[in-house]
Legacy VTK file of the C-alpha trace (Angstrom):
# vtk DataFile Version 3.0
C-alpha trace
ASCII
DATASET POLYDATA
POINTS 170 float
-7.434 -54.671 36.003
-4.391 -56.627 36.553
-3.527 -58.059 40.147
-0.149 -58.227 41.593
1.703 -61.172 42.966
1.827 -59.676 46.406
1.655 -62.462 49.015
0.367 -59.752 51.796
3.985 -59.424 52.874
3.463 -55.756 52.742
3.778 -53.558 50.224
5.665 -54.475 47.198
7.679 -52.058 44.613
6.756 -52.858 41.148
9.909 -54.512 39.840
11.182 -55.889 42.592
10.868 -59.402 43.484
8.486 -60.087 46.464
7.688 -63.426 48.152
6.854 -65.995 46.193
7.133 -64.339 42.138
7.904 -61.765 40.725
5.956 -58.456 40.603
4.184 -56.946 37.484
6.409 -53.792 36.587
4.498 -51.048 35.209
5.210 -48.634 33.085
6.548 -45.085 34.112
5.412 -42.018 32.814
7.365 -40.455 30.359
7.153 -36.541 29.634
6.425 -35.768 26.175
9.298 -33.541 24.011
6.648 -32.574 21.339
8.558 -35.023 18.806
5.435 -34.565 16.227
6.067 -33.164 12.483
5.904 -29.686 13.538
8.785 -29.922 16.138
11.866 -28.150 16.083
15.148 -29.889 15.573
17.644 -30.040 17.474
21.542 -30.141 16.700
24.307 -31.727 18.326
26.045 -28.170 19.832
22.060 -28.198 21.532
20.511 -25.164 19.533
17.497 -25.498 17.888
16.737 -25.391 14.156
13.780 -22.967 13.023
10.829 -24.961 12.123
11.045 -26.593 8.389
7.702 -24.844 6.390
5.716 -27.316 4.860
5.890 -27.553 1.284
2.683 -26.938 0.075
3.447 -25.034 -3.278
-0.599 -23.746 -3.290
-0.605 -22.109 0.455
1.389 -18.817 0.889
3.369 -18.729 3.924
2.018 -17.175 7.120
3.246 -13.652 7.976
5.008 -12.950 10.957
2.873 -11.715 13.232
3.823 -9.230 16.429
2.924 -8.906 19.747
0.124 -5.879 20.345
2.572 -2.829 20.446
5.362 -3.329 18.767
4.350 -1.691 15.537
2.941 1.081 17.336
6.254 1.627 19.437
8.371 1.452 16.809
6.337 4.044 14.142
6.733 6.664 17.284
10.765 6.005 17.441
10.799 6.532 13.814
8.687 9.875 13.548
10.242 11.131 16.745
13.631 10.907 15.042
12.747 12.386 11.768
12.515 16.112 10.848
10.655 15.706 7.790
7.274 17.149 7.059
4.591 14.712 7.999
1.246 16.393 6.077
1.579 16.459 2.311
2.461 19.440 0.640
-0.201 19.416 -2.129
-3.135 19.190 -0.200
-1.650 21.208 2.637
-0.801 24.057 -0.193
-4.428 24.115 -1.829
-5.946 24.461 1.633
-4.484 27.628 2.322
-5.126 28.629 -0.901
-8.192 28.192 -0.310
-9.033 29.662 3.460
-6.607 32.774 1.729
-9.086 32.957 -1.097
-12.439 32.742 1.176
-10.656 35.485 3.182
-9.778 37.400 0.480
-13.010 37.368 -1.190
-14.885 38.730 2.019
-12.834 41.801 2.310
-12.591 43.038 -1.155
-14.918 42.372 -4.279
-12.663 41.216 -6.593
-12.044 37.594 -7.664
-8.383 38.599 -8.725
-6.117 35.088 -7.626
-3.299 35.472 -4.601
0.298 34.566 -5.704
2.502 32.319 -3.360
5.631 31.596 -2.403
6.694 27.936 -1.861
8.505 28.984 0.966
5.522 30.852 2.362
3.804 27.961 2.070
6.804 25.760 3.425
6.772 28.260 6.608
3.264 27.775 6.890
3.610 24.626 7.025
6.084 24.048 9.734
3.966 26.242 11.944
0.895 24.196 11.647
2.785 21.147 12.416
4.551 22.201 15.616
1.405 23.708 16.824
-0.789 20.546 16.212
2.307 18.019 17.940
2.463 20.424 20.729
-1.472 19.902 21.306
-1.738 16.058 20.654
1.514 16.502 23.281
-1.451 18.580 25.925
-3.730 16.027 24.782
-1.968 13.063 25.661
-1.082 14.470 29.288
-4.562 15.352 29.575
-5.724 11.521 28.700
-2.853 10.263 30.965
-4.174 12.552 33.445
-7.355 11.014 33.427
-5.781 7.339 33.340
-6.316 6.561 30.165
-3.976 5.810 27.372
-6.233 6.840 24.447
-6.784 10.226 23.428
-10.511 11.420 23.396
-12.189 14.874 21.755
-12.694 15.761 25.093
-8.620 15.794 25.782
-8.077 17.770 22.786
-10.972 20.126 24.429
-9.357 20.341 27.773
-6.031 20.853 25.846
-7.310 23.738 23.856
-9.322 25.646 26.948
-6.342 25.362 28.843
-3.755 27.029 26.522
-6.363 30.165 26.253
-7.488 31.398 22.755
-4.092 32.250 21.916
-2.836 29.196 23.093
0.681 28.435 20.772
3.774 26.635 21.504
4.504 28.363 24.921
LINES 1 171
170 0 1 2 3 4 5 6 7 8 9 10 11 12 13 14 15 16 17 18 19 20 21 22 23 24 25 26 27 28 29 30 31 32 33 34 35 36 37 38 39 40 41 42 43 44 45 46 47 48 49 50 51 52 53 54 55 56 57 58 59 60 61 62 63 64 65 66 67 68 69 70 71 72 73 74 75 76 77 78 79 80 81 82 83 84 85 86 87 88 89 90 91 92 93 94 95 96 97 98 99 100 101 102 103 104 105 106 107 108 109 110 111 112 113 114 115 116 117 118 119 120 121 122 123 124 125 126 127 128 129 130 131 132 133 134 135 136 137 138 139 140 141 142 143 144 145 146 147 148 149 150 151 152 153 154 155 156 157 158 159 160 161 162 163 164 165 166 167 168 169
């Protein structure tokens, strides 16, 4: 370690002359601005530049990724502003064919094929669909209810007993 010329005069500054020589001056600390490669840029109005990509034509870019959330936020602003049908109307269509057909089949012998309407089956379908948002709606109470923000079988349970067996949209 380096000594000072301090003649015991009392404490010297570094830089300032003291007794007999001149004192060592030591460096001061400087904060670091992050000037590495990856660094943003700055411009003379004081706004920074994005960050320049690399160019390393074999790596593919990284995608942006966002906070924990976001995605989920936005996807319920977007279905609660659209009207559209959210289940398919294929699969939903052959499914009521189907329960219609088991039904059918256990109150009369014959294997004769039931005829529908598309709008029927479009009328059908709304119904289902307000019923089921209305009871992931009692469902979600019930889990906030409970302090939780997830949605268990047992919400959709106390959702259901609670409504009664006829339990619609009132």
């Amino acid at each position: 370690m380096a000594r000072s010329t301090n003649d015991g005069a009392g404490p010297s500054r570094a830089g300032e002359a003291s007794g007999s020589g001149a004192g060592r001056i030591k460096p001061t600390a400087r904060k670091s601005t992050g000037g590495g490669p990856g660094a943003a840029r700055k411009t003379i109005a004081g706004k920074r530049l994005p960050e320049q990509p690399p160019n390393n034509p074999g790596q593919v870019p990284k995608k942006k990724r966002y906070r924990p959330g976001t995605i989920a936020l936005r996807e319920i602003r977007k279905y609660q502003k659209s009207t559209d049908l959210l289940i398919a109307k294929l699969p939903f269509s052959r499914l009521v064919r189907e329960v219609a057909m088991e039904m059918y089949t256990d109150y009369s012998d014959g294997a004769a094929g039931m005829r529908w309407q598309s709008s029927a089956l479009l009328a059908l379908q709304e119904a289902t669909e307000a019923f089921m948002v209305h009871l992931f709606e009692d469902a979600n109470l019930c889990a906030i209810h409970a302090r939780r923000v997830t949605i268990m079988q047992r919400d959709m349970q106390l959702a259901r007993r609670i409504r009664g067996p006829w339990g619609g949209l009132g």
